[in-house]
N, C-alpha and C positions, 0 to 999 in steps of 0.2 A: 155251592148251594143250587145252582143252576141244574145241576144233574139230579138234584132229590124234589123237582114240581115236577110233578104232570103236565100236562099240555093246559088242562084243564084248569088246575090250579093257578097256571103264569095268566090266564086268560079271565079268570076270578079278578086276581091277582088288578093286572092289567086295570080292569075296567071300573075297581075298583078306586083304585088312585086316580084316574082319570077322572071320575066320579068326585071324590075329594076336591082335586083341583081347581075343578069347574064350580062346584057349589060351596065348598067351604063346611056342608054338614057330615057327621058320619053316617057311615054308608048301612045299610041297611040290604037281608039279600031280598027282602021283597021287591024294594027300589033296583037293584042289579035286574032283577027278571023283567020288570015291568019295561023300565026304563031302554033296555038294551036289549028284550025281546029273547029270550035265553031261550036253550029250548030246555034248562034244566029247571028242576022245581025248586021252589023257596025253601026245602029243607035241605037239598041237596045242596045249593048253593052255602048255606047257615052251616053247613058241616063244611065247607070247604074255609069261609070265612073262618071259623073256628080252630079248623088245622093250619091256615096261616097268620093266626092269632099265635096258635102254640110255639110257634117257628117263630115267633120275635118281628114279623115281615110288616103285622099289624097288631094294633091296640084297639082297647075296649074301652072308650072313656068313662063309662057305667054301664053296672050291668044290664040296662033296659037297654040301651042305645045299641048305634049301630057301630062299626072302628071305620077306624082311621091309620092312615099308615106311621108305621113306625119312620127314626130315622136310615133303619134297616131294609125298611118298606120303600121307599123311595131311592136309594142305592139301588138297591136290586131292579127296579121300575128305570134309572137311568141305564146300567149298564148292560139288563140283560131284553127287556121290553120294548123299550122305546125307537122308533122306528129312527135312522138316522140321515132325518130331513133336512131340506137344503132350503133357504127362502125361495118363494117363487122369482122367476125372472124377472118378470115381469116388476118384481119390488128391490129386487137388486138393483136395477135398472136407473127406476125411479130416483133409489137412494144415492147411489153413482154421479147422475145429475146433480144433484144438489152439493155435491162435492166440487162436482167442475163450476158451478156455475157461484161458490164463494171465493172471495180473493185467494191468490196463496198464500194464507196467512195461519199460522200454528195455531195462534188463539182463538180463531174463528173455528179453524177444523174442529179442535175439541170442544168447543161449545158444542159445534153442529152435531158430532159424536156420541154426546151426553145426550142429545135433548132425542135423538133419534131412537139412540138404547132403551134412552126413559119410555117412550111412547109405544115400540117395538113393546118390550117387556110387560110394561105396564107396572113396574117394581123401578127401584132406584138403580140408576144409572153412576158409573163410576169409571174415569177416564183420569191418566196420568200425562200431559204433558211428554213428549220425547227427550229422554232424557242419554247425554252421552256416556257410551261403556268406557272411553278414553276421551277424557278431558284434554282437549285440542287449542291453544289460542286462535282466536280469529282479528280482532277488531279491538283496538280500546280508544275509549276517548277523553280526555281529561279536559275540565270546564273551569275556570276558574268563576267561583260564586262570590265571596264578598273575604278582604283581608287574607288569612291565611286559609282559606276552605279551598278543596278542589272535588267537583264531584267528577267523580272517576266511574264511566259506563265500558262493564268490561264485555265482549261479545266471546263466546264461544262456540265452537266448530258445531252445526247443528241448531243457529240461534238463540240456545240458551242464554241471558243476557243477567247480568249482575250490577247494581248501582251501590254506591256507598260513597260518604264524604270525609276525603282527607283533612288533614289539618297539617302542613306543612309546616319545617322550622322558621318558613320567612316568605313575607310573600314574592309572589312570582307572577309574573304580566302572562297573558292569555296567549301573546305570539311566541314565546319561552314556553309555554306547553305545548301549542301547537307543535312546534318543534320536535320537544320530546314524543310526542304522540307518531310522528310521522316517522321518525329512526325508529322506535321501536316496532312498527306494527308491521314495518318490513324486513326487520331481524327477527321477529319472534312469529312471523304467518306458519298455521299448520305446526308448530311445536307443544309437544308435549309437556307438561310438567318439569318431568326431568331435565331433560334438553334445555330448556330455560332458566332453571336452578342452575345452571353452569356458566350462564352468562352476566350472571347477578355480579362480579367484580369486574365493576366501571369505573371509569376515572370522574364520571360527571355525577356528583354524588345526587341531583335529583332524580334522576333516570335507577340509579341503583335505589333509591328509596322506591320509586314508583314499581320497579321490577321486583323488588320482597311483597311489595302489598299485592300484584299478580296474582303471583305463588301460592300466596295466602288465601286467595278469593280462589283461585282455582281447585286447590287444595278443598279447600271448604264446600265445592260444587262436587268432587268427586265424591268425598266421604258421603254426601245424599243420595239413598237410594231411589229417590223418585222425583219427576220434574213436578212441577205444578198440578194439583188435583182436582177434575172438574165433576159437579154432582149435578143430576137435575130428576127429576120425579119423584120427591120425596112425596109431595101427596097422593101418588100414585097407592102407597100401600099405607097411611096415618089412617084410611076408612077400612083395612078390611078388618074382619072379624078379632085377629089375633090380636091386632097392635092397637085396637080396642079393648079389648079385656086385657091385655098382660102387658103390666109398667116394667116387665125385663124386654121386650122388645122394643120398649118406645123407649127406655134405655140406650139400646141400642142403635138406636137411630140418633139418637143424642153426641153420640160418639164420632157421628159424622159432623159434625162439630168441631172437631180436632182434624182438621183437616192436613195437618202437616203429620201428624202419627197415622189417622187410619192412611193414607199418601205413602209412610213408609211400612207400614204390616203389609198394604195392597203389592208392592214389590218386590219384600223380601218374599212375601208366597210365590209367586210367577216367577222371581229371577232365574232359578234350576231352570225353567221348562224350557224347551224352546219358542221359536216363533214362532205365531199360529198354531200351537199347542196350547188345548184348552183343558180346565181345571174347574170340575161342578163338586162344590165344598157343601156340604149339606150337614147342619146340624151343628155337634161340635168338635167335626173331621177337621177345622183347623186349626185346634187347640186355644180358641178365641175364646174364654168364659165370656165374654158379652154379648157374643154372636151366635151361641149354642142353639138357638132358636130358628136361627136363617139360614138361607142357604145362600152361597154365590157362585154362579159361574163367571170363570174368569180366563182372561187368555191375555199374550204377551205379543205384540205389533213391532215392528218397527224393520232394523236390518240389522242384523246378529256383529256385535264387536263396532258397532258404527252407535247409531240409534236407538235404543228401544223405551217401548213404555206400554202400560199395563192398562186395559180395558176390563172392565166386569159389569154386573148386574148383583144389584143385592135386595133381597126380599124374605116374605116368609118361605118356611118349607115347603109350603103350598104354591109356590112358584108354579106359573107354566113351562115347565122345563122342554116343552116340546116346539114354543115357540120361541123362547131366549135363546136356548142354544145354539141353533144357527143363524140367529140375530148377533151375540156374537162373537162367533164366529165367519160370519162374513164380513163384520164392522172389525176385525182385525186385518183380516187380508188388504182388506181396504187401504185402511192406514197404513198400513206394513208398505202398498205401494206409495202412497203420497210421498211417506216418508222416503223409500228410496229415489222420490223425484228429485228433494229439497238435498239429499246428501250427497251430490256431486259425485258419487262412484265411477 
């Protein structure tokens, strides 16, 4: 489609969605000339508006009004229009610092993440937790709590970390787990799933109970496609126009709600891509009926086969896609490095 606009019409085209984005009304070609200084006249312009009306690029929301872009409109305004801008340094920078200067701590980075995306954007912000591609042992620690309870804190390669309370056939004194904890966590450092499965027949039948329930927690973290999901700028877009008038958008945002489903949609989209490989889903390109309204870009951080997890922005169609995009896209590289600080490589 790119080879059938004029210079002229990508330029219409252009200034029109920018127009959209910025005001939220349709556009109008008197408002194009005036506003943008054209040297073309308001009927030329109204015929051009018109022939990218035909072409699906843009809509007419009544026939007095001005359009707006289609979901077609705004595809075409990312991939073929849109200049391919970088943040200023100067706010890389900025953001950089405030990286260094929070503990090294995962839950903080994704906070910090979230809340930075949110603000960037100005749309909701959506951050995954680092999550491992191969489930590693690292650490457990078994507590005894009261009678036959043991809360069992299991660590994995990466700081993922898992709690749960057993209930043992009989109880057992705190130095008797200690025990157990201390042969295990230096027979099984750095093993895999598997590997560990093979060492499950023990003579010391607590050790072999505590090593099925491993297995089982470990097992259970791989099958998840996504670690922890953090949100923040939801009232960023509750006031614009759309998610005011239309309860399938404020739907939509409701769904963010389900934090451990939209967590795992947000993964399985990115998982293909690579790292720092970014993905602008606009409309109902991601086969989301409840999301057919929004758009997100998205992109996948961490270190390939080690760490990864999923960063996006989600808003209306009307997104600034000229300033999230390399929003980020820089907040992926980011992380991408933090993360390869904390994974020992």
């Amino acid at each position: 489609m790119s080879k059938g606009l004029s210079e002229r019409r990508k330029r219409i085209l252009l200034l029109a969605v920018r127009d959209y984005i910025e005001h939220g009304q349709p556009v109008a070609s008197e408002i194009l000339v005036q506003r943008y200084q054209l040297e073309f006249s308001p009927a030329t312009v109204r015929n051009e508006l018109a022939a990218l009306t035909e072409m699906g690029l843009l809509r007419q929301p009544h026939t007095s009004a001005g359009r707006v872009p289609t979901e077609e409109g705004y595809r075409f305004f990312v991939t073929h229009l849109m200049e391919n801008a970088e943040l200023p340094e100067e706010l890389q920078e900025k953001i950089t610092q405030r990286f260094q200067q929070a503990k090294a701590d995962v839950d903080e980075w994704m906070q910090l993440a979230a809340a930075i995306l949110a603000h960037q954007s100005r749309a909701v912000s959506l951050v995954t937790a680092p999550h491992a591609e191969q489930v590693r042992f690292k650490h457990v620690e078994l507590i005894s709590t009261q009678g036959r309870q043991v809360l069992m804190v299991l660590v994995i390669e990466g700081g993922e970390i898992s709690q749960q309370v057993l209930t043992l056939s009989e109880p057992v004194s705190q130095e008797r787990l200690s025990q157990v904890t201390q042969r295990l966590n230096r027979a099984l450092q750095g093993l895999p799933i598997e590997a560990i499965s093979t060492q499950m027949a023990r003579e010391d039948a607590l050790e072999q109970d505590i090593l099925t329930l491993i297995v089982q927690d470990m097992r259970r973290i791989a099958e998840q496609p996504s670690g922890q999901i953090y949100f923040d700028g939801l009232t960023n877009v509750l006031n614009e126009p759309e998610f005011i008038k239309s309860e399938e958008l404020r739907h939509a945002l409701r769904l963010l709600e389900e934090r451990t489903l939209f967590g795992n949609l947000l993964a399985r989209t990115v998982q293909h891509s690579r790292v720092g490989g970014l993905q602008v889903i606009i409309g109902g390109e991601a086969g989301w009926e409840e999301l057919r309204q929004c758009s997100m870009v998205l992109a996948r951080y961490g270190v390939p086969g080690v760490l990864t997890g999923a960063l996006g922005v989600l808003g209306p169609m009307r997104m600034s896609y000229a300033r999230t995009i390399p929003t980020v896209r820089f907040m992926a590289s980011l992380l991408s490095n933090l993360v390869y600080e904390i994974s020992n490589i």
